[in-house]
C-alpha positions as CSV (number, residue, x, y, z in Angstrom):
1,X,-6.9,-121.9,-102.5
2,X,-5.9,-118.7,-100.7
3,X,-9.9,-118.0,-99.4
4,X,-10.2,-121.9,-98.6
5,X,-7.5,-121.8,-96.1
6,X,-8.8,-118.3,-95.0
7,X,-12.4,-120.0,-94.4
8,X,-10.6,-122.8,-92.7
9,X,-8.9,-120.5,-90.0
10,X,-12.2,-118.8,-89.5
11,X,-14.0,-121.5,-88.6
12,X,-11.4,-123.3,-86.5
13,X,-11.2,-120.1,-84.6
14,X,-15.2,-119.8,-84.3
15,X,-14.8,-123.5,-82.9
16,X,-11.9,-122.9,-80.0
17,X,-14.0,-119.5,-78.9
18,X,-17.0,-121.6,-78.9
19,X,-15.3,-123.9,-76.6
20,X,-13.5,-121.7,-74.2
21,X,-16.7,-120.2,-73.6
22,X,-18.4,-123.2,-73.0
23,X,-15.9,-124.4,-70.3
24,X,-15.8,-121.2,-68.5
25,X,-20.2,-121.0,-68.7
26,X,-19.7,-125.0,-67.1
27,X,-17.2,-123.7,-64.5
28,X,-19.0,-120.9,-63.6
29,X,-22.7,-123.0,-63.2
30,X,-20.4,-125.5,-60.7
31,X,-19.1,-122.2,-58.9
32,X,-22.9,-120.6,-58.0
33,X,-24.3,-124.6,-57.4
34,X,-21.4,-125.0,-55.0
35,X,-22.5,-121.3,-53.2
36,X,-26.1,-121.8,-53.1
37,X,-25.5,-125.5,-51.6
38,X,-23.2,-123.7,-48.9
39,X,-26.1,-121.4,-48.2
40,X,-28.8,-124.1,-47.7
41,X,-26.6,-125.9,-45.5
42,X,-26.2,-123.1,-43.5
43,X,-30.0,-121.5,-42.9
44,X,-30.4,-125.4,-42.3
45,X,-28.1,-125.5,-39.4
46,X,-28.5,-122.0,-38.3
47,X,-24.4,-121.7,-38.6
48,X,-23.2,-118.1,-39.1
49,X,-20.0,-117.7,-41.1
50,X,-19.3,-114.3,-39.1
51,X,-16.9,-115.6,-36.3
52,X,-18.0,-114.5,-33.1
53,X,-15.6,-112.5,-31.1
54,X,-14.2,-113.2,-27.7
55,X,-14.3,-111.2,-25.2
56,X,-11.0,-109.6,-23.3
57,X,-10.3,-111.8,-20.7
58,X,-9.2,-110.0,-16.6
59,X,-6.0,-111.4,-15.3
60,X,-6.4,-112.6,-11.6
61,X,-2.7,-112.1,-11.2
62,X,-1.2,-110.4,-8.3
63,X,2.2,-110.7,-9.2
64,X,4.6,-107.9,-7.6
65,X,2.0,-108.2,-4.9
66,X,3.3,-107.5,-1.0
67,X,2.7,-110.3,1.7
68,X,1.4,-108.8,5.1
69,X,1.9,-110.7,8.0
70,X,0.4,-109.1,11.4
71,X,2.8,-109.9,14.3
72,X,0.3,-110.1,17.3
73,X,-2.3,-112.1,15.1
74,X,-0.5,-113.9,12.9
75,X,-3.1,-112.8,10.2
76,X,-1.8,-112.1,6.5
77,X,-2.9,-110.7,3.3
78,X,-1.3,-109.8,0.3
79,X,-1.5,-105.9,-1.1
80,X,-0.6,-103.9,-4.1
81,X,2.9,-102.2,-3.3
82,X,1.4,-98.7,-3.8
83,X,-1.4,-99.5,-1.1
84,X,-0.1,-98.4,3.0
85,X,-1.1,-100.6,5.6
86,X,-1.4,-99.0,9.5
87,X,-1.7,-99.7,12.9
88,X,-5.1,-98.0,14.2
89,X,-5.8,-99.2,17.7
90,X,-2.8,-101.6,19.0
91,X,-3.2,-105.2,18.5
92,X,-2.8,-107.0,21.9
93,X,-4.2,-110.5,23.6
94,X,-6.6,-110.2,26.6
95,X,-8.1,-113.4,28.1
96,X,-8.0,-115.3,25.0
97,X,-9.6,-112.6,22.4
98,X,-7.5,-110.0,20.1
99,X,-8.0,-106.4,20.1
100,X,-7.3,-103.3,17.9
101,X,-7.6,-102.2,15.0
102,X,-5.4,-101.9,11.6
103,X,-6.1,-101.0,8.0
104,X,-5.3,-100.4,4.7
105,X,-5.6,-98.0,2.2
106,X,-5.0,-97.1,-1.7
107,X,-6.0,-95.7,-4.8
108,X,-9.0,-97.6,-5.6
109,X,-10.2,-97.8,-1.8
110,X,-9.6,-98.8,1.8
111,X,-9.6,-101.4,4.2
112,X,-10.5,-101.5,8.1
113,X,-9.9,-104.3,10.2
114,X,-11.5,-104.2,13.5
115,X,-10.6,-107.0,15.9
116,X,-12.6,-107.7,19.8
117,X,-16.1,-107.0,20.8
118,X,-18.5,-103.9,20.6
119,X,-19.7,-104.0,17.0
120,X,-23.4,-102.6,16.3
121,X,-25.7,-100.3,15.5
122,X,-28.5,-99.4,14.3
123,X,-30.4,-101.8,11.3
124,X,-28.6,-101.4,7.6
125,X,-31.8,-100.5,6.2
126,X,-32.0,-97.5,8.7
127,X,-29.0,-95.8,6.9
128,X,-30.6,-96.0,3.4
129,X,-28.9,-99.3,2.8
130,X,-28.8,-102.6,2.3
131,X,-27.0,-106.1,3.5
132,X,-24.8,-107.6,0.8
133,X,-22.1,-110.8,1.4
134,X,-18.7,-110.6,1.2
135,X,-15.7,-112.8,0.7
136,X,-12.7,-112.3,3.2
137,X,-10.6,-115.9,2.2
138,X,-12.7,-118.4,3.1
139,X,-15.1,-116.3,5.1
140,X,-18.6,-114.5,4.5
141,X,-19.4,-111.8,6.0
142,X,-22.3,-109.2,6.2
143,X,-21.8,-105.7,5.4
144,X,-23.9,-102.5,5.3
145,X,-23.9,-101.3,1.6
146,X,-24.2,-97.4,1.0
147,X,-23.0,-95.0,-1.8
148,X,-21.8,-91.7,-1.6
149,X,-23.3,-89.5,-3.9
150,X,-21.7,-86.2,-5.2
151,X,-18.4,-85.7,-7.7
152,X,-16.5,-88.7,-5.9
153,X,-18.9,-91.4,-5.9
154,X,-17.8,-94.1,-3.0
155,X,-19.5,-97.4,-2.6
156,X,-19.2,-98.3,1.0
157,X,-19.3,-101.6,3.2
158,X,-20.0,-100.6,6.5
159,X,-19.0,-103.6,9.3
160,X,-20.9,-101.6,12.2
161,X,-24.3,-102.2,12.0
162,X,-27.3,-104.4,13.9
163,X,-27.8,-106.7,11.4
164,X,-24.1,-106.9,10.1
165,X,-22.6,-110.1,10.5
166,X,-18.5,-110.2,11.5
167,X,-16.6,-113.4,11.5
168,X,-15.3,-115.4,14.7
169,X,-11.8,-116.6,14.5
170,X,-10.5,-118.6,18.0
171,X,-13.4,-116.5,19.5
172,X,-12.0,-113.4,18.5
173,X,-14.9,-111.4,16.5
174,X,-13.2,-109.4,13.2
175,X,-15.5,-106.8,11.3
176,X,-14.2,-105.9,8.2
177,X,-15.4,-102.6,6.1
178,X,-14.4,-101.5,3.1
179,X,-14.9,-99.3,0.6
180,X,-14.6,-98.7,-3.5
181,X,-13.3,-95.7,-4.8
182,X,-15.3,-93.7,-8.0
183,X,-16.8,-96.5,-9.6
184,X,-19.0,-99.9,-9.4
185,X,-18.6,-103.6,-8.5
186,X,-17.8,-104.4,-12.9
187,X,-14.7,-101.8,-12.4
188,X,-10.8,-102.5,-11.7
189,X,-10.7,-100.6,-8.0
190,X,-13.5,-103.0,-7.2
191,X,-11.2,-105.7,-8.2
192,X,-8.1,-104.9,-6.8
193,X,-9.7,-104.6,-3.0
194,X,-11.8,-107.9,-3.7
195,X,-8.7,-109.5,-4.1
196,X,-7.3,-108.1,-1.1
197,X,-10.1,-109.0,0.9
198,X,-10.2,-112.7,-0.6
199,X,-5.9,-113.1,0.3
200,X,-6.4,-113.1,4.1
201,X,-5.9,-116.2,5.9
202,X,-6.5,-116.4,9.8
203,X,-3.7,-117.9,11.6
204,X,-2.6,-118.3,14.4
């Protein structure tokens, strides 16, 4: 009686371990069928399951900025408080047309404003550069592009050339050049003056 129960258990246990691994073989057939159906849908679609990351985006902010406003002119731009601005040539009215000078300057780069008649020169291309557009507000303008080679590398926008083109506001001609301090037009000192030169307004 004692080895009849003892078979009994035996092959009651031989049963259960039979099942259990049964259910975890089924389990495990759903789990690669589910994977391998995942995969076809995907070399299907073309999806990719590595997310693709997302570039750092640039603020345009120029909070804690500093208004301008030009007294003769009425002209205003906005400036990074550690930028100067200065008084070159005094601005004054004759017959109808502003003259002087004024401009601006910073870390990253400077600013000239030139205001009245006489621009020129000789042809951009005869100074080893070459005629790019610029944004000042709701202006374009021509400037001379050059670079200055050596340890400080200095792209610069010359407004004093033949073929440059200065804007006319209330038939007073204003010639803007500029220049970027170290570094290229992808860099931060290129955007800090860009958005100087795209904050002026011409009012009068």
């Amino acid at each position: 009686m004692h080895y009849k129960n003892l078979t009994l258990a035996f092959v009651f246990t031989g049963i259960l371990l039979i099942s259990i691994f049964a259910v975890y073989a089924y389990q495990q057939q759903k789990i690669n069928s589910l994977l391998n159906s995942q995969q076809l849908s995907q070399s299907k679609t073309g999806l990719l399951t590595v997310p693709t990351p997302v570039p750092t985006s640039v603020s345009d902010s120029t909070s804690g900025w500093q208004t301008y406003n030009e007294p003769t002119t009425g002209y205003t731009f906005q400036y990074p408080s550690n930028w100067t601005v200065k008084i070159d040539s005094p601005i004054q009215k004759n017959g109808g047309v502003y003259q002087g000078a004024f401009s601006l300057t910073g870390l990253e780069g400077e600013i000239h404003v030139y205001l009245g008649g006489g621009f020129g020169g000789g042809l951009c291309s005869s100074f080893g550069g070459q005629i790019v557009d610029t944004m000042i507000g709701n202006y374009h303008q021509k400037n001379c592009y050059t670079r200055t080679s050596g340890i400080d590398k200095v792209d610069n926008y010359s407004a004093t050339c033949g073929d440059c083109g200065g804007i006319t506001i209330n038939q007073t001609p204003v010639s803007i050049a500029y220049s970027i301090k170290n570094q290229n037009t992808q860099n931060l000192q290129s955007q800090v003056v860009k958005k100087i030169l795209a904050s002026f307004k011409f009012t009068q």
